[in-house]
DOVO-559172 format. One record per residue (C-alpha): x, y, z; residue in three letters. Coordinates in steps of 0.02 Angstrom, whole numbers, plus 32768, in hexadecimal, padded with zeros to 4 digits. Example, Ala and Ser with C-alpha at 12.3 -4.5 7.8 and 13.67 -1.06 7.14 Angstrom:
# residues 2
82677F1F8186Ala
82AC7FCB8165Ser
***
This chain:
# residues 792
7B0783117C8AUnk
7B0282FE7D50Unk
7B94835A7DB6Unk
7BC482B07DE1Unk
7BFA82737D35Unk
7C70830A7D23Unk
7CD482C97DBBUnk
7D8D82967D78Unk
7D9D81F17D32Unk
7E3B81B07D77Unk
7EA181757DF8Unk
7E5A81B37EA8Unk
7ED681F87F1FUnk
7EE481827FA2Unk
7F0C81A98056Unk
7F92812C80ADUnk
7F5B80EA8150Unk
7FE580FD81D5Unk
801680808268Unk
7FD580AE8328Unk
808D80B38364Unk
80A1814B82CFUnk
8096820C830DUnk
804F828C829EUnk
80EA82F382CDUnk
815E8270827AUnk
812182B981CCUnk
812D83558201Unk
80C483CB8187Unk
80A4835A810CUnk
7FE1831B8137Unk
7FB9837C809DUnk
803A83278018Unk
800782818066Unk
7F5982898013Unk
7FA482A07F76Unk
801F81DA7F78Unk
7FD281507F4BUnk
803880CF7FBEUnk
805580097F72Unk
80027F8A7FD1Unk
80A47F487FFDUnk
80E07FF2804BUnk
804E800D80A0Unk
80517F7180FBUnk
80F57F858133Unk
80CF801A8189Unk
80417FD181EBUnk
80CC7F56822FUnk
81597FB68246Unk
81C57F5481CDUnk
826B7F9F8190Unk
824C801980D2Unk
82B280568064Unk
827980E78009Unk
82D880D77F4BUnk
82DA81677EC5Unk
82B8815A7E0BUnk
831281E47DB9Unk
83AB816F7DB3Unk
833381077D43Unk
82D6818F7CDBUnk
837581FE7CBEUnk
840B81987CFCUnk
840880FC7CB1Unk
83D080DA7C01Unk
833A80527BD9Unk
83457F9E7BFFUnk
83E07FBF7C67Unk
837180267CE1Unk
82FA7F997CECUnk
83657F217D14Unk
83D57F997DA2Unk
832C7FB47DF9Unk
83017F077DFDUnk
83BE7EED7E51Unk
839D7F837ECCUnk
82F57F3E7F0BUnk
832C7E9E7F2AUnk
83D37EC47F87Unk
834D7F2F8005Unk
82EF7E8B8015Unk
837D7E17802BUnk
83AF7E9A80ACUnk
83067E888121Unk
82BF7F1980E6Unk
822C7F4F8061Unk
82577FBA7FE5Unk
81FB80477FA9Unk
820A80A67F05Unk
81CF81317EEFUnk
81A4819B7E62Unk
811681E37DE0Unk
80A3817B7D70Unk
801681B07D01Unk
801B82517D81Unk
802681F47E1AUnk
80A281FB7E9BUnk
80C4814F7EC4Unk
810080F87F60Unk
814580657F39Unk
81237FFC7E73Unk
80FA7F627E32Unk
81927F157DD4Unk
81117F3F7D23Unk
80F47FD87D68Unk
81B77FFA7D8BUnk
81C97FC37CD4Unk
814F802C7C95Unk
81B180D67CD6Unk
826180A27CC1Unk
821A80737BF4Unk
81E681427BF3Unk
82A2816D7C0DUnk
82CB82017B8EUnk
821982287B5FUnk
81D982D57B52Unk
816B82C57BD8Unk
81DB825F7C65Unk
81F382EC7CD9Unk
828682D67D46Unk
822D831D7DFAUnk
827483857E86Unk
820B83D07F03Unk
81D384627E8DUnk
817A83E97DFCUnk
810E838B7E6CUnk
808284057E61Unk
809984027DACUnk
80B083357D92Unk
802D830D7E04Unk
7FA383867D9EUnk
7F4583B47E18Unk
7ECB84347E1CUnk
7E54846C7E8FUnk
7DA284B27E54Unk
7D8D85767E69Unk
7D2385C37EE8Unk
7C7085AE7EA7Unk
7C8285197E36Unk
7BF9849F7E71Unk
7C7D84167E40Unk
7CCF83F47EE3Unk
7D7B83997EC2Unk
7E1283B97E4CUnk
7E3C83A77D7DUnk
7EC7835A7D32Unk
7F3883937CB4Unk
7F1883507C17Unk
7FD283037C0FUnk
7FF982797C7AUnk
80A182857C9FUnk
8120820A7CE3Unk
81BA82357D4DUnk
824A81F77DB4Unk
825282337E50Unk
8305828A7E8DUnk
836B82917F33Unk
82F3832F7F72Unk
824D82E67F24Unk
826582417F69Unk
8290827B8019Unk
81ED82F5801CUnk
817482657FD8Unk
81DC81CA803EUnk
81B4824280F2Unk
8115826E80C5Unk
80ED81A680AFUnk
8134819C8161Unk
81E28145811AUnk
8290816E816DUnk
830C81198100Unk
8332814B805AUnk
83CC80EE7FE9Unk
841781437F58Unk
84B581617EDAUnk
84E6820D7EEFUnk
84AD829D7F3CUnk
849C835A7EE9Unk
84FD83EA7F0CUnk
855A84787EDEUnk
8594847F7E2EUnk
864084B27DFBUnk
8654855E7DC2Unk
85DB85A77E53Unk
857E860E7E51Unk
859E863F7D8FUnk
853485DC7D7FUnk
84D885E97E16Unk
849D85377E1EUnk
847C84D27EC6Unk
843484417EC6Unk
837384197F1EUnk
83A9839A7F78Unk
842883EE7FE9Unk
838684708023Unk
830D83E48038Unk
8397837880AEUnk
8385841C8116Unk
82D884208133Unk
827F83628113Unk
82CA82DA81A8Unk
82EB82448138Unk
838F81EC811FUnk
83EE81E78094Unk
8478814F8067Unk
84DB81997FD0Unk
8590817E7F89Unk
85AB823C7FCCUnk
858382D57F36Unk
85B182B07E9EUnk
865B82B97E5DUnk
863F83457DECUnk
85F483CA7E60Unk
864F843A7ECAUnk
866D83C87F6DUnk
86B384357FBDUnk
862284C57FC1Unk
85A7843A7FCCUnk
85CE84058076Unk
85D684B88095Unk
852684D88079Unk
84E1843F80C9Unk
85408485815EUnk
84E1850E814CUnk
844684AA813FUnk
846A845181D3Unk
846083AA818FUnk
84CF832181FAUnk
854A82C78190Unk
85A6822581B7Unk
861281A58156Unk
861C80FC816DUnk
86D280D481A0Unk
874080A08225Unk
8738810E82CBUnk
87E6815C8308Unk
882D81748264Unk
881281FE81E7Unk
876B81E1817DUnk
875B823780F0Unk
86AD826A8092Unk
869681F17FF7Unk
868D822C7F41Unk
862081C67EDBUnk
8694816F7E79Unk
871181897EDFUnk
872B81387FAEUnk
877081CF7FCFUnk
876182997FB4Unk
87DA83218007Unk
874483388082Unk
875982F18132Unk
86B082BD817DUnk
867B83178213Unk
8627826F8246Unk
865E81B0824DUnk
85E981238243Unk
8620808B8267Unk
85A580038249Unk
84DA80118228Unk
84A8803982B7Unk
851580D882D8Unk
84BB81048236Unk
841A80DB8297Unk
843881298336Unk
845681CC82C3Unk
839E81B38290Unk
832F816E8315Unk
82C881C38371Unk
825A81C18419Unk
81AA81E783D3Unk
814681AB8478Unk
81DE81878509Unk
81DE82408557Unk
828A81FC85B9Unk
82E38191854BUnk
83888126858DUnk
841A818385A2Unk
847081118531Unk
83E9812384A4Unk
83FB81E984A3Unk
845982068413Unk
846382778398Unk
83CC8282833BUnk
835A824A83CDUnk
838E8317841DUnk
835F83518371Unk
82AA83018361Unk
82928346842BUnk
82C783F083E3Unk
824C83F18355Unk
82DB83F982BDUnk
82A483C48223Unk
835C83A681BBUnk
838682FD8169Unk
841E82878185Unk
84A4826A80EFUnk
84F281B9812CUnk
858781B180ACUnk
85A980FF8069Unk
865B80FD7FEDUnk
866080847F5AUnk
86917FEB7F64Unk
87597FE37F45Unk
87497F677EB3Unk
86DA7FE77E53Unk
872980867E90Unk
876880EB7DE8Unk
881C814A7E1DUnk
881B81F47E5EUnk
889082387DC9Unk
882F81CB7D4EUnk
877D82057D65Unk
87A882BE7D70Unk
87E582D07CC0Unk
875882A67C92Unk
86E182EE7CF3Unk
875283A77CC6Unk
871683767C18Unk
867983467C24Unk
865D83EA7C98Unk
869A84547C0FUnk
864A83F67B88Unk
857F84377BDEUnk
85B484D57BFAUnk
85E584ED7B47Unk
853B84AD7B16Unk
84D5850C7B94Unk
849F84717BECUnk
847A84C37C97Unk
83D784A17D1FUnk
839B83E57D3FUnk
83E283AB7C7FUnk
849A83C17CB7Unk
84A383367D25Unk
848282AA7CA8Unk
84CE83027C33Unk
857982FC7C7FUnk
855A82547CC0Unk
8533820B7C14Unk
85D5826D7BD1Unk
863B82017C65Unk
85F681777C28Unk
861481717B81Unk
86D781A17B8FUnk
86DF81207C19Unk
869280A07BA6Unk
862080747C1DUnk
869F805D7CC7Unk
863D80E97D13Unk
859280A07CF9Unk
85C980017D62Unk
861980597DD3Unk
857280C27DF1Unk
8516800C7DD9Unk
85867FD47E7AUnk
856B80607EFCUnk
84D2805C7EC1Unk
84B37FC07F0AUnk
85127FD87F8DUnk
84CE805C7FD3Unk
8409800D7FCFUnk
84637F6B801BUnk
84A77FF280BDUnk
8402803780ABUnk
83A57F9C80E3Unk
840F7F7D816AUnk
83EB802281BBUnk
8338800981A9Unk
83637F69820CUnk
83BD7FBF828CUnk
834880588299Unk
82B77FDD82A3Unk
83017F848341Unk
833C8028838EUnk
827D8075837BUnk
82507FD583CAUnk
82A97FF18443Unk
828080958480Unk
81B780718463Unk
8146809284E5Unk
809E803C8509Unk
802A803F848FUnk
7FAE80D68464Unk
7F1180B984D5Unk
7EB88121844AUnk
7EDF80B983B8Unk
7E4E807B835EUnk
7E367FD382E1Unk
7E2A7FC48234Unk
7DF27F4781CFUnk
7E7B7F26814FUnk
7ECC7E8B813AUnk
7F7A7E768188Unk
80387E6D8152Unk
80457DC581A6Unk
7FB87D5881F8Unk
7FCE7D7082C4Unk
800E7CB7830FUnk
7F677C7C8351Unk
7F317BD483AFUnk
7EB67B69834AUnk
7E047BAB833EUnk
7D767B7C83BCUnk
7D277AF9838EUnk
7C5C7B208380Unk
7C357A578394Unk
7C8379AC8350Unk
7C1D799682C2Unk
7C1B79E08214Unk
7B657A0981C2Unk
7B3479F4810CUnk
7AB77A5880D6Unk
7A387A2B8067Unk
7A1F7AF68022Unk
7A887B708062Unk
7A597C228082Unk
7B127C5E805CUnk
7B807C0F7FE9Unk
7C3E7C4B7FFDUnk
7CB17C247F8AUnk
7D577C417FAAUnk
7DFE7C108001Unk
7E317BA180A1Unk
7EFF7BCB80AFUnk
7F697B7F8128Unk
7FBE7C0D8195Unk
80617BF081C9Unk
80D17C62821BUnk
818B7C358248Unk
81E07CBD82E2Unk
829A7CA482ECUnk
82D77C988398Unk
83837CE48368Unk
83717DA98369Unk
83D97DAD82C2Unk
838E7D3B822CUnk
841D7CEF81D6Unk
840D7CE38120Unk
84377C5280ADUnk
84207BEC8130Unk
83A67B8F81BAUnk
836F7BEA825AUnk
83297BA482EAUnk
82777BD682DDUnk
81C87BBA8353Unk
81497B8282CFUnk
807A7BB082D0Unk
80127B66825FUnk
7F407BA8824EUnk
7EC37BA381CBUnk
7E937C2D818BUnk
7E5E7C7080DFUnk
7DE47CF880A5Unk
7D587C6F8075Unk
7D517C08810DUnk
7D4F7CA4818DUnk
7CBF7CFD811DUnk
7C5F7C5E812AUnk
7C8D7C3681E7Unk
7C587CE08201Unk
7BCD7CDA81A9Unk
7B967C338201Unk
7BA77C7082B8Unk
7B417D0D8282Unk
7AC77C888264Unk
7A9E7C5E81A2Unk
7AAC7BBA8154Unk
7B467BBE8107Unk
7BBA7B3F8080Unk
7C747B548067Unk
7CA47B427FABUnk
7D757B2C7FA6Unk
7DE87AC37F6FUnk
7E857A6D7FC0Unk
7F1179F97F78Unk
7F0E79487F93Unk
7F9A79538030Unk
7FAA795180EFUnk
7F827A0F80E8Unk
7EDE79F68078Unk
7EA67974810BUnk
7EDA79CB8196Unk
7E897A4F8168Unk
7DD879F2813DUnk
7DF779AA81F6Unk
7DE27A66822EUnk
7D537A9981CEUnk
7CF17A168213Unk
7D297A3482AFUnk
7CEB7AE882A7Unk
7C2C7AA18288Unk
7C427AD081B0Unk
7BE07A888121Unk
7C847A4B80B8Unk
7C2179F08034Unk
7C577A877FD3Unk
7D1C7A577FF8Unk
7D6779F87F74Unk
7E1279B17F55Unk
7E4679C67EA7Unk
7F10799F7EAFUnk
7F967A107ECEUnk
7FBA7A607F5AUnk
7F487A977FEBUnk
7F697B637FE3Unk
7FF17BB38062Unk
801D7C4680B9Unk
80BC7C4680FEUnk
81067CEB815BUnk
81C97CE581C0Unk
81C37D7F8235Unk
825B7D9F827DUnk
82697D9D8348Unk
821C7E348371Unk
81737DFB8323Unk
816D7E508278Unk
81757E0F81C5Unk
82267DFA8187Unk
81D07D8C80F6Unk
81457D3780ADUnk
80FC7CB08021Unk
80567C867FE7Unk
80347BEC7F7EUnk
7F7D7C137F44Unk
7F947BC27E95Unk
7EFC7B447ECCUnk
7E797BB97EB3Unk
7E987C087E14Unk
7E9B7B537DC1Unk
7E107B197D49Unk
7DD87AA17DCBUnk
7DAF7B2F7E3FUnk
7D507B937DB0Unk
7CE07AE67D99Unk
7CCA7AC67E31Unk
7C9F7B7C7E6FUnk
7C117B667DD9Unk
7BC17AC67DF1Unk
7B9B7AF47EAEUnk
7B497B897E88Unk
7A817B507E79Unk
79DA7B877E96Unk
79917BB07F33Unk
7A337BF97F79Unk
7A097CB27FD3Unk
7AB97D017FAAUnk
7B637CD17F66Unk
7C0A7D1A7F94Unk
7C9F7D017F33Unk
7D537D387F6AUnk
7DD77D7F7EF8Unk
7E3F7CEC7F15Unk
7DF07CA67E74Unk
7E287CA47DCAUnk
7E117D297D4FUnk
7DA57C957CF2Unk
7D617C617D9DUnk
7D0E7CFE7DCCUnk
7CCB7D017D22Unk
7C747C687D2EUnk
7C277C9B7DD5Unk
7BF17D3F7D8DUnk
7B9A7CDC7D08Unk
7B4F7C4E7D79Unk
7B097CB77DE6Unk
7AC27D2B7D6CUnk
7A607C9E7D1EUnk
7A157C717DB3Unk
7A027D207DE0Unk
7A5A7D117E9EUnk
7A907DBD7EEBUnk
7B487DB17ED3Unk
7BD47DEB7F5DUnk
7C8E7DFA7F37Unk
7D097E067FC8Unk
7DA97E657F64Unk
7E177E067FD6Unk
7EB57E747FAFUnk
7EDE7F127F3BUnk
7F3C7EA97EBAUnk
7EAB7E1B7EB6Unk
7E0F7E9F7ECAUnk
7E1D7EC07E15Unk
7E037E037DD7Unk
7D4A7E037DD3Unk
7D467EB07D5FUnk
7D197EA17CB0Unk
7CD47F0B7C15Unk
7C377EA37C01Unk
7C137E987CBAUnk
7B5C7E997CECUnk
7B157F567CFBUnk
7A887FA87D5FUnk
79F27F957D62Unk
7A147EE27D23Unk
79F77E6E7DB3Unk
7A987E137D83Unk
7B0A7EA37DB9Unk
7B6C7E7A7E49Unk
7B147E9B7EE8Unk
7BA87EC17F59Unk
7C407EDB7F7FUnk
7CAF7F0F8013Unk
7D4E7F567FEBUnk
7DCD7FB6805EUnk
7E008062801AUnk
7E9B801A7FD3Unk
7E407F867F6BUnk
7DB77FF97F4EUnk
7E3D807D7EF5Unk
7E777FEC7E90Unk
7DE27FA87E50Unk
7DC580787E01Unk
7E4C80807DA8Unk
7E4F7FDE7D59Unk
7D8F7FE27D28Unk
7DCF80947CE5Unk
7E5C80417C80Unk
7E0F7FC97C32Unk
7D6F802C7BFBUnk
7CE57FFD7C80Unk
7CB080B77C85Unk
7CA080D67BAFUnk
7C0480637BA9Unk
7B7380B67B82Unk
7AFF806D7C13Unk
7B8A809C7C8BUnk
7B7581637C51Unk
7AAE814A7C4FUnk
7AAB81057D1AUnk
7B3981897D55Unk
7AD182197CEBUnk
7A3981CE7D44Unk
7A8681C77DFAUnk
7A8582957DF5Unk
7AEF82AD7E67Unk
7ADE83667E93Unk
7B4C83FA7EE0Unk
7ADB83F37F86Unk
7B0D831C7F80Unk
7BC0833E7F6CUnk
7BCC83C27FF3Unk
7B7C83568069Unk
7BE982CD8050Unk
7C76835B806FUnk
7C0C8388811AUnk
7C2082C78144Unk
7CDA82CD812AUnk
7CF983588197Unk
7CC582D28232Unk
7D36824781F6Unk
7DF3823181F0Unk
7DEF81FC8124Unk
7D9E828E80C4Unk
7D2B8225804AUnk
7D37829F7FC2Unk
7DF882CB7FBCUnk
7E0E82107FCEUnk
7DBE81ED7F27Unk
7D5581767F9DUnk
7C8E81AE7F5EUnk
7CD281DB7EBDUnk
7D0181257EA6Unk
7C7B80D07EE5Unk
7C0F81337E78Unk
7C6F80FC7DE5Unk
7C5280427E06Unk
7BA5804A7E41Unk
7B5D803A7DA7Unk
7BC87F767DB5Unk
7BB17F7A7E72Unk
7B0C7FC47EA7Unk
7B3C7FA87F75Unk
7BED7FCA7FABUnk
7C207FCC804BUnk
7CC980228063Unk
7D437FE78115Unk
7D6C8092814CUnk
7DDA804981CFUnk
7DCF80A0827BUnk
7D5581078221Unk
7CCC808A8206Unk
7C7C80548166Unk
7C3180C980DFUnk
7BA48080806CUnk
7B7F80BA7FB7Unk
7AEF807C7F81Unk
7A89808C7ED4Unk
79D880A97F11Unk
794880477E9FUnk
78A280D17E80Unk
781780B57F05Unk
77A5806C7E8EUnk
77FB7FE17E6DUnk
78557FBB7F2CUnk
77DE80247F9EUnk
78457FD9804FUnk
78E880227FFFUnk
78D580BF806BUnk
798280F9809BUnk
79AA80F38168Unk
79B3819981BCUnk
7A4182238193Unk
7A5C81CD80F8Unk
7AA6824F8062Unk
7A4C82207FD1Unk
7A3F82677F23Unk
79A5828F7ED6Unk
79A182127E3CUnk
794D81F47D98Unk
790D81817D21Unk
795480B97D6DUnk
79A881107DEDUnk
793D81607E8AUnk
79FB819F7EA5Unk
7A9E816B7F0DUnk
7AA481627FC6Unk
7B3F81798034Unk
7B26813F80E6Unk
7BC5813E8172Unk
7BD480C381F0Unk
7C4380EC827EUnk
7CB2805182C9Unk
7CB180318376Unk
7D42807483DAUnk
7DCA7FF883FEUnk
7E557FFB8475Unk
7EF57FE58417Unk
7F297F7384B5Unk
7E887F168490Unk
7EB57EEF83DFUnk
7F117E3383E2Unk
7F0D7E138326Unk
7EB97E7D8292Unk
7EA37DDA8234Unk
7E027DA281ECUnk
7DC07E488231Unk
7D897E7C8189Unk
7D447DD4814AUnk
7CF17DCF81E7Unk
7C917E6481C6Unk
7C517E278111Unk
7C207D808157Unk
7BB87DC381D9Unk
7B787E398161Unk
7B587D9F80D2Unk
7AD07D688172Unk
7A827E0A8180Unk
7A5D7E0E80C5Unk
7A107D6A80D7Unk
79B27D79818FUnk
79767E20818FUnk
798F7E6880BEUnk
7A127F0980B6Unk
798F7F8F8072Unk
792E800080CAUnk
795680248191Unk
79937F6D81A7Unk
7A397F9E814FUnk
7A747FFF81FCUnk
7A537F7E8261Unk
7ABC7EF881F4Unk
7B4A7F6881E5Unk
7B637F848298Unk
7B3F7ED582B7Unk
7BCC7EAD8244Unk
7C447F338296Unk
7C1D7EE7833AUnk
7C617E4082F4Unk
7CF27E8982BBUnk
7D1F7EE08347Unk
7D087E3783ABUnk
7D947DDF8336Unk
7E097E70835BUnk
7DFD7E41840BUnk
7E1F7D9183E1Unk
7EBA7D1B83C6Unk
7E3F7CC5833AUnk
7E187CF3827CUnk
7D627CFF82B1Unk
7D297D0B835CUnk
7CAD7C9183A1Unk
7C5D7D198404Unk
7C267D4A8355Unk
7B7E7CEE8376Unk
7B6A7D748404Unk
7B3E7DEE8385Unk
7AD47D7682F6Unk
7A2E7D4E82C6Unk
7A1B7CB48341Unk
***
């Protein structure tokens, strides 16, 4: 069996890609943890635009709250952070990954594990352990890391969400209640995690104060002696005192008072590029970034008055329930659910509402010091980083853009096409508020933008200025969008015989930024290509004498399928355009054409995020158990001397290909997808291609400095080839969108003008980079200078 097939079959680790305007100091020493978070798409995105996060913990869920009640709380938290502005993001551990941010089924699935042997609730000490992995001894010719055969799930707490939330790059952090310093100190001798990592990770926590049944008192004392700033929210001038859980008030005063969100904000923000910020912006925490501290902010938040429990009533019970665990030796990280189950039950339940209610009170003040501390950092941000480079990736929000060039007056039907895309055309709109505040519940005065955009119809624009023959295959809805949209199609020069109305409604994006530019929040209505129509029409264009056909994941599970099928039939080279991380994993399938069958897919060209999702779902639902599968990746051979030259390669680039789980899943999927051209971002594009024996394709000879394994049987072996992007100006960049479709269009021409084996592959991909970079420096979704750089 080849070193290759030993490599670990699951989830890659997946390295987050930070905005321009980011520092590497603002995560301080955590570029190692970062490789090991695999970041939502949502999450991610929100970084790249600076919109306000929430980071959320999951112990509350795993070991707080008991199954479906945590469900449904965690459903309430996130969407009090959205209704606030911001984007929440959970964090926690899931089948051994540490997780920023969850789907709502993947929420579901954790919170369901509550009370199970192997939901671990995780501080800062079980990460290592929870996460599993393990790197190779010296001298194993295995390069990489093992898991543990358990996969374990865990809810993050206070400390393990603050050290995963900064390494992610995310300030804000809403909880219950924080840890502390349990009564009886130090027999035993038990302090809390949390109050240690608040003294050494720079995130912000929003909590109710400690919990009620720790010693409050010594608590404060030691984050004192952590140096960790504390403030309350309260009324300046009078006496403030520190909240305690279920109670507004403790016999603590607070050494700080925070009057509104944006003291809270002020106590956060920081100067990363302004080396003399305004005087009246120097606050606080802006000195202690300058100085190089590292300690968190507790931002105290009481209970709500209606759901505050009375002093005298809560601390009977809490005496009891105390001395209930120590009589049962429930000591460590069990005691804290234990006593808070106790309250409940003798409360009949008062408590759990009252922890329900701060709760969501505290995620609801959370948001609206992401708000704050997002206009503040706005505020103090310099000019953009002259050294910033592109990437490929599809935005948060499509840029406002004037209507595309028009190439002539006159659509062209085509009696053949070269290319056949099949995919979307979306109307882009994007609303900007001219208020500063957005007002919710209720209209704001907006300035409107409307483009067409869509995955499809920039491939195949793309594609046509690069020079191929190319049809259009979408569908709109039978409305003023639908036509106005066919209006601008033709109007680009496009063969829309392929464009069909078939009822409905013509598919729409639809994004509100709020005034400073950046998404507050978005719809998509893309329900018109996943109908039947789409999957029948999508077939019956599909016909001989066609070069290549590319199909986006906009489709239909059932759609894809058919094109799969169609093409296969008529055995046409096959690309799929994953479109998005959730949608990438449409067009996967058990009984999905295999190598050396001419029907498997040709190519595809995911980013690292879609390509990270299409691994682990072919892993989940059995794509690498077949039989064939094992026989190509056994054949591929891919030696110590391949893998350490991939690690060689990753030494020059800013993602490490290995680490990133990047070549170990391509390799996985290149028995289904024999090219695949991973968007590297500012690092280029890396292909990994299955290489045919010489006998049988004797111009397949791989371009220069290509790593290549040496192969048997059907398989000469695998070749991994970098391309590095070209070097863009950040103040160069006017919109990132269609960047990436850009790229595969122009690449969809090569394939058909010049073939992609052999030394011609070089010169396609850097013709295709070129485009790309030419639609980053352009207000459209594809640049007409894109012709500069075809096959005219």
């Amino acid at each position: 069996m080849s070193t290759i097939s030993r490599l670990p079959r699951h989830i890659p680790r997946i390295f987050p890609t930070f905005p321009a305007g980011y520092h590497q100091s603002t995560y301080s020493n955590s570029s190692n943890l970062k490789k090991f978070l695999q970041i939502s798409e949502e999450v991610h995105e929100a970084l790249a635009s600076k919109t306000p996060i929430v980071a959320l913990e999951t112990a509350i869920y795993t070991h707080g709250f008991p199954y479906p009640d945590n469900v449904d709380l965690a459903a309430k938290v996130e969407a009090a952070i959205r209704e606030g502005g911001a984007v929440p993001a959970t964090i926690g551990i899931l089948d051994g990954i540490a997780r920023v941010g969850f789907s709502q089924p993947e929420l579901e699935r954790l919170a369901s594990t509550a009370g199970q042997k192997t939901t671990v609730k995780v501080s800062r000490r079980d990460l290592p352990f929870v996460v599993g992995m393990v790197w190779s001894q010296p001298g194993n010719p295995n390069p990489g890391y093992t898991r543990h055969v358990t996969a374990h799930n865990g809810g993050t707490t206070i400390a393990g969400t603050m050290l995963l939330a900064h390494a992610a790059g995310i300030k804000v952090f809403a909880t219950g209640g924080l840890g502390g310093v349990h009564r009886g100190y130090p027999n035993p001798m038990d302090v809390s995690a949390d109050l240690v990592e608040l003294g050494r990770t720079n995130v912000a926590v929003i909590s109710s104060g400690s919990k009620a049944f720790l010693d409050l008192e010594n608590t404060f004392e030691v984050l004192e002696t952590q140096g960790v700033f504390v403030g309350t929210f309260g009324k300046a001038g009078t006496e403030v005192m520190v909240p305690a859980f279920y109670c507004r008030e403790s016999n603590i005063i607070s050494p700080n008072i925070l009057e509104n969100p944006r003291d809270a904000a002020s106590a956060i923000c920081m100067s990363p590029t302004a080396l003399l910020p305004c005087p009246q912006l120097i606050t606080i925490l802006d000195a202690s970034h300058m100085m190089g501290l590292t300690s968190g902010q507790l931002l105290c938040n009481p209970i709500p008055e209606e759901f505050e429990i009375p002093e005298k009533d809560i601390n009977r019970v809490i005496s009891k329930a105390v001395e209930k665990a120590r009589d049962r030796g429930v000591f460590g990280k069990d005691q804290t659910p234990y006593i808070l189950n106790e309250i409940k039950e003798v409360t009949k339940g008062a408590s759990l509402a009252a922890n329900t209610a701060l709760v969501l009170c505290n995620a609801r003040m959370g948001a609206q010091v992401a708000q704050e501390l997002a206009r503040l950092e706005k505020e103090e941000e310099g000019p953009p980083s002259s050294t910033s480079t592109s990437n490929f990736m599809l935005p948060v929000t499509p840029a406002p853009t004037p209507p595309p060039t028009p190439i002539n007056q006159s659509s062209t039907t085509i009696a053949v096409p070269e290319i056949l895309v099949i995919g979307s055309i979306v109307i882009d709109q994007t609303l900007k508020p001219t208020a500063k505040i957005l007002q919710l519940h209720t209209s704001n005065p907006a300035v409107a933008t409307e483009t067409l955009g869509g995955v499809g119809k920039n491939v195949a624009l793309a594609a046509r200025l690069a020079g191929a023959n190319v049809r259009l295959v979408s569908a709109i809805g039978n409305d003023l969008a639908g036509a106005w949209a066919l209006e601008k199609l033709r109007a680009l020069g496009m063969d829309v015989s392929g464009v069909k109305k078939i009822g409905g409604v013509t598919a729409k994006y639809t994004a509100i930024n709020n005034s400073s530019g950046e998404l507050f929040v978005a719809g998509a209505d893309m329900r018109v290509f996943e109908s039947a129509e789409m999957s029948t029409l999508a077939r019956e264009e599909i016909a001989k004498g066609v070069k290549v056909v590319c199909v986006d994941g906009n489709l239909s599970v059932e759609g894809l399928a058919e094109v799969v099928k169609a093409t296969a039939k008529l055995d046409i080279p096959l690309t799929f355009e994953p479109t998005s991380s959730s949608k990438s994993t449409r067009i996967l399938s058990p009984t999905l054409p295999i190598y050396p069958s001419t029907s498997a897919i040709s190519l595809t060209t995911p980013n690292i995020h879609e390509l990270a999702a299409m691994f682990t779902h072919a892993r989940e639902i059995g794509m690498f158990e077949r039989e064939d599968w094992w026989r190509v990746i056994d054949n591929i051979n891919a030696d110590s001397a391949f893998l350490n030259s991939v690690a060689q390669l990753s030494t020059r680039l800013n993602t490490n290909l290995l680490e990133g789980g990047i070549i170990q899943s391509a390799v996985h999927l290149s028995p289904y997808f024999p090219r695949i051209m991973v968007k590297l971002g500012a690092d280029g594009v890396v292909l990994v291609q299955l290489l045919p024996p010489a006998a049988s394709s004797p111009s397949a000879a791989p371009p220069p400095e290509a790593i290549v394994s040496q192969g048997t049987g059907a398989v000469a072996g695998i070749m991994v080839k970098h391309f590095p992007a070209e070097v863009i100006s950040q103040e160069d960049v006017v919109s990132v969108n269609g960047a990436g479709d850009t790229f595969t269009g122009v690449v969809l021409a090569g394939l058909v003008k010049m073939g992609i084996s052999g030394v011609h592959v070089g010169e396609v991909i850097d013709r295709a980079q070129k485009a790309a970079g030419l639609t980053l420096r352009s207000p459209e979704s594809v640049s007409g200078r894109v012709i500069e750089v075809g096959w005219r």
